[in-house]
N, C-alpha and C positions, 0 to 999 in steps of 0.2 A: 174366651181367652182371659177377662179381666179375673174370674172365678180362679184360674191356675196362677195366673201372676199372683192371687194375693194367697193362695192355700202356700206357694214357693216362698213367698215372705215372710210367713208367719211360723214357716216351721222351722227354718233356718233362723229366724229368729230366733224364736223360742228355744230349741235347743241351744245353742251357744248361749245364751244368757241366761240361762238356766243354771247350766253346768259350769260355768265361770262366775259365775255369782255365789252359789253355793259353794265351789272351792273355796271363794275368796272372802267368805266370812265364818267357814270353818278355821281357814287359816289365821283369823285374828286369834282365836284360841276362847272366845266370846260365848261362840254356839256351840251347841252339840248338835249331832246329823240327829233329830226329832221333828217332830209335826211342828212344833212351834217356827222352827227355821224351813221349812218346806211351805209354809204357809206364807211367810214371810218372801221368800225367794220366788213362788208362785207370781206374789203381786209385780215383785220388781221387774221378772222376766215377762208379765202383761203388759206393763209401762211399755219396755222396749218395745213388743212388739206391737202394742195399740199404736205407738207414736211410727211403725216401718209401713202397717198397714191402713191406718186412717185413711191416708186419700187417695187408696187405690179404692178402699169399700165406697166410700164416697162419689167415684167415678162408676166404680162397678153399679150402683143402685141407682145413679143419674140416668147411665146409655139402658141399660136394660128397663127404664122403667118409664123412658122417652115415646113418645105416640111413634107409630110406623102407619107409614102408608101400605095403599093395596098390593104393593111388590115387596113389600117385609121389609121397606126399606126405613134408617131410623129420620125424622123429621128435623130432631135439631142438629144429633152429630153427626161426622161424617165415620167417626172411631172413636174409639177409647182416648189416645192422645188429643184429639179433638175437644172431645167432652173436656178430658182436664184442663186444656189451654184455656177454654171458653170460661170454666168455672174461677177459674185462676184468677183470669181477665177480669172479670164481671164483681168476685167476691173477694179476692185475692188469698192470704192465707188461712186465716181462718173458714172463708168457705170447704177449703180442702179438707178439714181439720174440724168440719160440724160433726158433732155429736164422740168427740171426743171419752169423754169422760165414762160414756154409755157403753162405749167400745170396749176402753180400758176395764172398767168391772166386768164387762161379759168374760174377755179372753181374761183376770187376771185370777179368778174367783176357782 
């Protein structure tokens, strides 16, 4: 489930801020619709969506990567909400939000 929660984040994201970004700096009258501005709009709509999807991937890679005992069960969380409360707790925002930056170049690039 963490996998669909964050593929649902990221495309909604990504589409709406893609295509309102791109409107809205054709409409300065600035750019021309070219690679240059697609490249440009690429990064800004990875921004969004790095910053909707960071501490879902971050939870996502915590629960699934948690030891399990002999019945598959996970040892530290008891769920995904779980995992993020603990993480929360424990590191507060920025735990949520590690490896930001890594994210952001992956999806903006």
């Amino acid at each position: 489930m963490p996998t669909v929660y964050r593929a649902m984040l990221l495309t909604s994201t990504q589409l709406a801020s893609y295509d309102h970004v791109k409107h809205s700096l054709l409409q300065t009258g600035v750019f021309e619709d070219n690679v240059p501005l697609h490249l440009l709009v690429s990064m800004i709509a990875g921004l969004f969506c790095a910053i909707t999807t960071a501490p879902v991937d971050n939870v996502k890679s915590r629960y699934m990567n948690q030891p399990f005992d002999a019945q598959g069960k996970g040892t530290r969380y008891l769920s995904t909400v779980d995992c993020f409360a603990k993480t929360f707790k424990a590191e507060g925002f920025t735990g949520v939000y590690k490896g930001f930056l890594a994210n952001w170049m992956r999806i903006g690039n």
